[in-house]
Backbone and ligand atoms as CSV (ligand in chain L), in Angstrom:
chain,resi,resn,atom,element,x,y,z
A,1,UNK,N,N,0.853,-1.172,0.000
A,1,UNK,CA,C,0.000,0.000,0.000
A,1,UNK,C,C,0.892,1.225,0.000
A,2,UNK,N,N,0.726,2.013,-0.884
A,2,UNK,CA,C,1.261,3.306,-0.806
A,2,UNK,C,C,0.489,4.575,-0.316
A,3,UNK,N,N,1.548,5.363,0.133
A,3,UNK,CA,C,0.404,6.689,0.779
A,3,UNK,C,C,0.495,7.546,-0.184
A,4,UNK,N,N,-0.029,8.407,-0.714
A,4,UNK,CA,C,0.303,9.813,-1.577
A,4,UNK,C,C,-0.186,10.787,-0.888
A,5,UNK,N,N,0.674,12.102,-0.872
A,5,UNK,CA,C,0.533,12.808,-0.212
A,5,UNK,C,C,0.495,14.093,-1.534
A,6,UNK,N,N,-1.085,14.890,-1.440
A,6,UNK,CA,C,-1.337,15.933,-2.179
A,6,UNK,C,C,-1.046,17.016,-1.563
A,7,UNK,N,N,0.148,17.969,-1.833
A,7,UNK,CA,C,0.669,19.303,-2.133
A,7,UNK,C,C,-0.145,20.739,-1.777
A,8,UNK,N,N,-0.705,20.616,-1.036
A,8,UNK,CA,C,-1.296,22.363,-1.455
A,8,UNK,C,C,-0.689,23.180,-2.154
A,9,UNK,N,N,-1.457,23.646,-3.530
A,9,UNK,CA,C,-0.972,24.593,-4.558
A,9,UNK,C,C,-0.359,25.552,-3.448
A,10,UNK,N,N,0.811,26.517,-3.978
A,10,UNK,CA,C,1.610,27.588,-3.332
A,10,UNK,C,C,0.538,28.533,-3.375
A,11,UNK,N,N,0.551,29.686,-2.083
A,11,UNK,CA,C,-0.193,30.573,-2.408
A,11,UNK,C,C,0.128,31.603,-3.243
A,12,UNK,N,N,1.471,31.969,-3.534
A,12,UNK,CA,C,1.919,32.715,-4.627
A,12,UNK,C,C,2.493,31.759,-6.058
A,13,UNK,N,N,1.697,32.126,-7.160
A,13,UNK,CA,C,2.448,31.940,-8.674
A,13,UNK,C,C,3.908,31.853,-8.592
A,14,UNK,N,N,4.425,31.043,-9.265
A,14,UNK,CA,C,5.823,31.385,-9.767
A,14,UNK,C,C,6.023,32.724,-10.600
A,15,UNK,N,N,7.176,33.849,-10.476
A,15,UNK,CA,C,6.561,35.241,-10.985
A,15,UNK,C,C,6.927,34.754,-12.491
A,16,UNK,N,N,5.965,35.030,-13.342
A,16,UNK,CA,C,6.295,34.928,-14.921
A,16,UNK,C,C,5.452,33.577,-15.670
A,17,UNK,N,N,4.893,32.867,-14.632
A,17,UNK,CA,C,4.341,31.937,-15.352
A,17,UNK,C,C,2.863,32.691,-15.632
A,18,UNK,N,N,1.863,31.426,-15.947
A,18,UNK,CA,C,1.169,31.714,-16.330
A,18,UNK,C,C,-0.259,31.978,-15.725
A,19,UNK,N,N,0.023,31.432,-14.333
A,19,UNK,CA,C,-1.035,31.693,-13.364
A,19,UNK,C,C,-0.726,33.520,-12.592
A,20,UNK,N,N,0.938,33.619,-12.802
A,20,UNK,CA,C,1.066,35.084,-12.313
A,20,UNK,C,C,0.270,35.716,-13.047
A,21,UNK,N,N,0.515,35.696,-14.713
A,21,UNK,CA,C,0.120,36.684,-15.520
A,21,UNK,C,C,-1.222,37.373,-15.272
A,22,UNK,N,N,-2.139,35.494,-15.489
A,22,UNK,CA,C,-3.456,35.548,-14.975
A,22,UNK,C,C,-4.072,36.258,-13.708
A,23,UNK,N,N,-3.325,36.288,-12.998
A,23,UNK,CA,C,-3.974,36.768,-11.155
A,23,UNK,C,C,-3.373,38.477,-11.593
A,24,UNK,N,N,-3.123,38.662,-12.668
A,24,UNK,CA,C,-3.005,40.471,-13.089
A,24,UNK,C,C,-4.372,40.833,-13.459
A,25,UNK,N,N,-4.583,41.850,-13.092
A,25,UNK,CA,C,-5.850,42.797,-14.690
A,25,UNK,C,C,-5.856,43.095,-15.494
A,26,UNK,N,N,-5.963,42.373,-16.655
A,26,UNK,CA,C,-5.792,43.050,-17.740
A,26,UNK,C,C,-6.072,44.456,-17.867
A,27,UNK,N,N,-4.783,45.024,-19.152
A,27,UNK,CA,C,-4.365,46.660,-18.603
A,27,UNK,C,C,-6.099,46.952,-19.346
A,28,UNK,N,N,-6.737,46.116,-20.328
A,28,UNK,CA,C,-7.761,47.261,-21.303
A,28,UNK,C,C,-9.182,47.309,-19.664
A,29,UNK,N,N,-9.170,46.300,-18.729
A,29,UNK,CA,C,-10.179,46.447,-18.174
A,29,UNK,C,C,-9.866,47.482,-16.910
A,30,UNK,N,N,-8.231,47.356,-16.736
A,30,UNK,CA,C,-7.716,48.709,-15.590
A,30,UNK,C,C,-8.346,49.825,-16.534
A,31,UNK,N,N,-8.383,49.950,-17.480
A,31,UNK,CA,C,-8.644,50.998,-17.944
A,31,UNK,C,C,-9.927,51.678,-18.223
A,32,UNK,N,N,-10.776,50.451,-19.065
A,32,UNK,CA,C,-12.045,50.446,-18.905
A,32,UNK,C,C,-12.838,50.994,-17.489
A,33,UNK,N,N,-12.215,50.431,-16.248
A,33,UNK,CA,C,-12.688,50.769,-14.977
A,33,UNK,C,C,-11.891,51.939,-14.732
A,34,UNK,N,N,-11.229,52.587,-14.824
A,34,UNK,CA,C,-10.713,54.314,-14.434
A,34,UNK,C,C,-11.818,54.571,-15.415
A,35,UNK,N,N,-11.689,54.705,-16.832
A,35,UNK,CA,C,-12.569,55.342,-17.741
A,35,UNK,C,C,-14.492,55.798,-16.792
A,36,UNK,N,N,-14.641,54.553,-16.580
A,36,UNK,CA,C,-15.868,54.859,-15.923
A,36,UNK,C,C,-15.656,55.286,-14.437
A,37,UNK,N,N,-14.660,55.327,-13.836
A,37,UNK,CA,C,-14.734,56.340,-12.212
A,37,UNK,C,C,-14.561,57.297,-12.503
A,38,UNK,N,N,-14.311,57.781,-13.619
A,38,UNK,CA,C,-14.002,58.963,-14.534
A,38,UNK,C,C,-15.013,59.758,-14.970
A,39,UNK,N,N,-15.875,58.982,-15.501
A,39,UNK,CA,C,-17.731,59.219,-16.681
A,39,UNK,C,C,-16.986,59.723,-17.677
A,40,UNK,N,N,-16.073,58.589,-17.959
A,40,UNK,CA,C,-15.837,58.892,-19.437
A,40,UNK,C,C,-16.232,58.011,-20.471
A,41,UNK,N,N,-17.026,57.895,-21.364
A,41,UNK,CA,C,-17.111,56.872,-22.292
A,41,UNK,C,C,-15.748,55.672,-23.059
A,42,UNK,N,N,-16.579,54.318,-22.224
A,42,UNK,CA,C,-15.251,53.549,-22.546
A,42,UNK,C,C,-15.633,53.008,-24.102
A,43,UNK,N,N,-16.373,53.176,-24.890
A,43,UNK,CA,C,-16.341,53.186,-26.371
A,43,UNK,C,C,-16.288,53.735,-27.405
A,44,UNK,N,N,-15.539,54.959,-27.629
A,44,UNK,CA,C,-15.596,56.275,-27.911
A,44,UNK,C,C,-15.576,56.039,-29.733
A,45,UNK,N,N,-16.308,56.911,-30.140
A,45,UNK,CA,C,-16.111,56.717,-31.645
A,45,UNK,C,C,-15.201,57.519,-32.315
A,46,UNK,N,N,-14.593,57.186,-33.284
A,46,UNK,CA,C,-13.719,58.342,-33.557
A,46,UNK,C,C,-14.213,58.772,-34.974
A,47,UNK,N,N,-14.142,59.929,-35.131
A,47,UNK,CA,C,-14.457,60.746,-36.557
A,47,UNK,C,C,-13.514,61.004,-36.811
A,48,UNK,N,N,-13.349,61.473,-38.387
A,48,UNK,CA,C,-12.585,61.623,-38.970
A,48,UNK,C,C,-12.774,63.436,-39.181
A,49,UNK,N,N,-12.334,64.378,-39.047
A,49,UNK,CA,C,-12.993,66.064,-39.130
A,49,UNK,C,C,-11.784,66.828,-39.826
A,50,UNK,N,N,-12.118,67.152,-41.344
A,50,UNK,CA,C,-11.483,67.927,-42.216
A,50,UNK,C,C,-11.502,69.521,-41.757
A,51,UNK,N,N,-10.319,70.226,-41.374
A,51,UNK,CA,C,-10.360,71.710,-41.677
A,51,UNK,C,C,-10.602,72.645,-42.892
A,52,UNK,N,N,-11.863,72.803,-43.600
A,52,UNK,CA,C,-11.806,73.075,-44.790
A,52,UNK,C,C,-11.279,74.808,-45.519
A,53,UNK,N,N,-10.449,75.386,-44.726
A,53,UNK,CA,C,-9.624,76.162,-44.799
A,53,UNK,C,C,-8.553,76.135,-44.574
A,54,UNK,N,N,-7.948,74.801,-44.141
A,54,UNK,CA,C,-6.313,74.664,-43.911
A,54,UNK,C,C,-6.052,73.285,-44.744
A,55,UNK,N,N,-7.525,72.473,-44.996
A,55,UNK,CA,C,-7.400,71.408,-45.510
A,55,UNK,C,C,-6.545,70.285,-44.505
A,56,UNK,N,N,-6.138,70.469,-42.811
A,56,UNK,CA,C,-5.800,69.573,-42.191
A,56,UNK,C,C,-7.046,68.850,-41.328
A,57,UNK,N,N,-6.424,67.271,-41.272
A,57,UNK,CA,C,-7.686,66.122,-40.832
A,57,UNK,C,C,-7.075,65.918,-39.404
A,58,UNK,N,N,-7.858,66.013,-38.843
A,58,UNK,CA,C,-7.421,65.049,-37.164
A,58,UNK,C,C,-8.768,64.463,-36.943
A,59,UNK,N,N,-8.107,63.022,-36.003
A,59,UNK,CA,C,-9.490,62.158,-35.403
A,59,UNK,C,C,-9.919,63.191,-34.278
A,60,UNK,N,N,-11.146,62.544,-34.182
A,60,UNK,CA,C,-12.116,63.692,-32.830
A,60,UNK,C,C,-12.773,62.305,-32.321
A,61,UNK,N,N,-12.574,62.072,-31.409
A,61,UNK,CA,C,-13.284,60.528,-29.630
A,61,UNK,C,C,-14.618,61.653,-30.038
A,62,UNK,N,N,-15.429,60.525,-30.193
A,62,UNK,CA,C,-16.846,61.318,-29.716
A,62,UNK,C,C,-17.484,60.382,-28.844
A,63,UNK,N,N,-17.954,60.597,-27.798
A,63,UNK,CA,C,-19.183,59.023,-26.902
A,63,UNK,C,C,-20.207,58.733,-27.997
A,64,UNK,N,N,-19.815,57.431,-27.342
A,64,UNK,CA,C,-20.795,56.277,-28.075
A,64,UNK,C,C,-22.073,56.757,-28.259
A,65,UNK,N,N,-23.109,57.138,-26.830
A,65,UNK,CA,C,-24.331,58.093,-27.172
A,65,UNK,C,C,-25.096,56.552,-26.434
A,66,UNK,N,N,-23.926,55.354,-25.756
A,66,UNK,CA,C,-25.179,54.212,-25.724
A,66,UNK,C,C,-26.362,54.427,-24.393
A,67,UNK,N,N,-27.508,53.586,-24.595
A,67,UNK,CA,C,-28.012,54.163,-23.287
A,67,UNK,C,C,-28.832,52.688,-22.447
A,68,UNK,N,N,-27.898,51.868,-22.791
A,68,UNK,CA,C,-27.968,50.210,-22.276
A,68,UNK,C,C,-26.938,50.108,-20.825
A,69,UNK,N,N,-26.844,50.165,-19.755
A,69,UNK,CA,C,-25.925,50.468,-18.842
A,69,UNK,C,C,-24.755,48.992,-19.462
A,70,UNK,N,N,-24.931,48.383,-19.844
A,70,UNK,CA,C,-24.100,47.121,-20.264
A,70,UNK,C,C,-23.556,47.437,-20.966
A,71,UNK,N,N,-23.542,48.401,-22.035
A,71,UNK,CA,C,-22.707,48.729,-23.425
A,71,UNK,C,C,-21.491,49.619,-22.523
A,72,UNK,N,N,-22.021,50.865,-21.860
A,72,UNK,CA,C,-21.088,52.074,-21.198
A,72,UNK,C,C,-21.962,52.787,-20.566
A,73,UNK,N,N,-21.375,52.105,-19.347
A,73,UNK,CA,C,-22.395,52.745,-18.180
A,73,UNK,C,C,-22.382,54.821,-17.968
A,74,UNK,N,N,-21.116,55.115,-18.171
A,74,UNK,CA,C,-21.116,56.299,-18.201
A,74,UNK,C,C,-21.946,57.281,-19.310
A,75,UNK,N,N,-22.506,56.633,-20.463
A,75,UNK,CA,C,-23.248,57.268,-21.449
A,75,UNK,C,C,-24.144,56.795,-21.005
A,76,UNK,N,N,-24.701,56.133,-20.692
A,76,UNK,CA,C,-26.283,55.890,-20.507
A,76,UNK,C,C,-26.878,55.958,-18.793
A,77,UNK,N,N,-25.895,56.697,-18.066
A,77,UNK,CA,C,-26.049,57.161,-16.710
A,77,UNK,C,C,-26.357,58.806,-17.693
A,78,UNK,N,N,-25.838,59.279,-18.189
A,78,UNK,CA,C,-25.448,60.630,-19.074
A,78,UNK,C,C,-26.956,60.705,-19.617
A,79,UNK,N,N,-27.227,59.845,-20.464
A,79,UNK,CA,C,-28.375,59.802,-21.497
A,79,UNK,C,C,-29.704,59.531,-20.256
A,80,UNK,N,N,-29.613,58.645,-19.365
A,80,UNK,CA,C,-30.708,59.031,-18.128
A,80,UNK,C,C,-31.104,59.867,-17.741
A,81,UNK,N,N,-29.923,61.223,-17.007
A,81,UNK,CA,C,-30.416,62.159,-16.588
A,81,UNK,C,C,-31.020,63.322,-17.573
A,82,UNK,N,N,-30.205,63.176,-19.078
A,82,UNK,CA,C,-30.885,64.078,-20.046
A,82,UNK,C,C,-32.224,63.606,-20.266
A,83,UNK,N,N,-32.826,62.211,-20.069
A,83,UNK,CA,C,-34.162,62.190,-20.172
A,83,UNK,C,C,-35.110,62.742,-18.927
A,84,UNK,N,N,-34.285,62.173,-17.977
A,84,UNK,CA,C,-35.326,62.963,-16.740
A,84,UNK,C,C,-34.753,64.170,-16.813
A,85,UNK,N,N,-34.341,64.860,-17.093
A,85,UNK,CA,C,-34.780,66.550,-17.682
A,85,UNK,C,C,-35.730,66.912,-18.646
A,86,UNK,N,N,-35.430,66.116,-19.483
A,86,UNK,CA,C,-36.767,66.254,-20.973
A,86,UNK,C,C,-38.053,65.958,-20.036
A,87,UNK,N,N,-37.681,64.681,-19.627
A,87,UNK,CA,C,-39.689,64.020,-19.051
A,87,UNK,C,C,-39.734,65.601,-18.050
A,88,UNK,N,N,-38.813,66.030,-17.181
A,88,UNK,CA,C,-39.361,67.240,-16.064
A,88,UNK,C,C,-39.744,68.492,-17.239
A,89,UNK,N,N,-38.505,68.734,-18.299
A,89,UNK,CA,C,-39.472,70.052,-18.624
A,89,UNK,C,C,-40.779,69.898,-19.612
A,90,UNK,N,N,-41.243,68.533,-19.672
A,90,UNK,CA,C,-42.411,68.428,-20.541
A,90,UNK,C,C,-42.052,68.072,-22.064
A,91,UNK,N,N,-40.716,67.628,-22.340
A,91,UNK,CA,C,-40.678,67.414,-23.677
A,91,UNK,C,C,-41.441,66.091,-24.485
A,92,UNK,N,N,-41.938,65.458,-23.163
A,92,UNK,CA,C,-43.306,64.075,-23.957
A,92,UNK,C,C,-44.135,64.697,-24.476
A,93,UNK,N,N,-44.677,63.673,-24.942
A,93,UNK,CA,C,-46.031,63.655,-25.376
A,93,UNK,C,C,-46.950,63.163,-24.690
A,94,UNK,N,N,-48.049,63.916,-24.033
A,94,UNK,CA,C,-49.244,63.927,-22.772
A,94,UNK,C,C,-50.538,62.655,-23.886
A,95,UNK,N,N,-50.154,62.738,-25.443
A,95,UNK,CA,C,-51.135,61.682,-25.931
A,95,UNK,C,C,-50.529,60.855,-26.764
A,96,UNK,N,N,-51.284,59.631,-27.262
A,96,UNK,CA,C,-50.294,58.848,-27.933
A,96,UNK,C,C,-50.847,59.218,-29.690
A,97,UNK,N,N,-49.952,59.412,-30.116
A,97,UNK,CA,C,-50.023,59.794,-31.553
A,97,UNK,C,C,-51.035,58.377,-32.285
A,98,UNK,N,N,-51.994,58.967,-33.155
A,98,UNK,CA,C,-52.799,58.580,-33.897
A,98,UNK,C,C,-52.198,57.808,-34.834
A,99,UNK,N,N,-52.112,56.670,-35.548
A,99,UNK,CA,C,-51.593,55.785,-36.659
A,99,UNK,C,C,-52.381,56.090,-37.825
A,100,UNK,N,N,-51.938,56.277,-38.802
A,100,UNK,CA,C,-52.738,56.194,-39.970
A,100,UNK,C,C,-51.800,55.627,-41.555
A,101,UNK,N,N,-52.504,54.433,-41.326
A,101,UNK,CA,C,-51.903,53.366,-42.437
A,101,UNK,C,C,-52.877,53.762,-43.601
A,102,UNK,N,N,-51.602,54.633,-44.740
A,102,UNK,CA,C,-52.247,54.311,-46.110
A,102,UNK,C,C,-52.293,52.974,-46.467
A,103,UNK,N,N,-52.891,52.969,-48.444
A,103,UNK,CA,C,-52.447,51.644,-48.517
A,103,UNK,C,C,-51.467,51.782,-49.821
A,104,UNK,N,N,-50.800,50.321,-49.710
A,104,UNK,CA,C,-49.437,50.832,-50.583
A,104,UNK,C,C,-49.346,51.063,-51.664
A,105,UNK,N,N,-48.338,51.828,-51.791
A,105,UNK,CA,C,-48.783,51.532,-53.467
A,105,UNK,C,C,-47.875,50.750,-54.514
A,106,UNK,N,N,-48.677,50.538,-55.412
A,106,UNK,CA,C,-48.569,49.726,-56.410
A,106,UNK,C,C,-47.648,49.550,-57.737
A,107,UNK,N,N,-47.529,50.728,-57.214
A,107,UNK,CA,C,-46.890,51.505,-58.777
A,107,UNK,C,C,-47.608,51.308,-60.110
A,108,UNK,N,N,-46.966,51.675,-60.853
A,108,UNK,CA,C,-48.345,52.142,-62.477
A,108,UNK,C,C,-48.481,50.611,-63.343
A,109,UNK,N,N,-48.414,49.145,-62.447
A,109,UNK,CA,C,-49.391,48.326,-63.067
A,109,UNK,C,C,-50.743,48.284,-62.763
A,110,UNK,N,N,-51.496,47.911,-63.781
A,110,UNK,CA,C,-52.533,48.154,-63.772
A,110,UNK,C,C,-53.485,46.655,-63.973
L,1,ZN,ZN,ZN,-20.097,55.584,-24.251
């Protein structure tokens, strides 16, 4: 009969393998998370914006504009309070708009 005796894993990684690497944060989600302690949009779009008197181009970050807290919580915390300003100064509509289905058309067969 033999005994085997199981090891408790070390509580520290060897530095450089692959469980160290892992027990890091990845730098895009360190970043992602400052971005939002920030309220800065972590999906920013970039445009492309011509000077049409110097004829020079630079990119311009614009926010995403999302308003899903899952996409970027900081735009759609943003896009919340601009609605509860609209709903406070009355920018709804108090009725629901009327539907009115033409019918289609056909074009000139006859
Ligand atoms: Zn955003």
């Amino acid at each position: 009969m033999t005994i085997t005796t199981i090891l408790p894993a070390p509580a520290t990684p060897r530095p450089g393998s692959r469980a160290a690497r892992l027990s890091q944060p990845r730098a895009v989600d360190a970043l992602k998370d400052l971005a939002i302690d920030h309220g800065v949009c972590i999906r920013p779009v970039a445009l492309r914006r011509t000077d049409l008197a110097t004829g020079k181009t630079e990119l311009v970050d614009l926010p995403c504009g999302a308003t899903l807290e899952a996409k970027c919580p900081p735009c759609a915390k943003r896009a919340r309070r601009l609605r509860q300003v609209q709903i406070r100064e009355g920018w709804h509509r108090s009725d629901e708009p009327i539907l009115v289905r033409r019918r289609p058309h056909l074009g000139n067969a006859t």
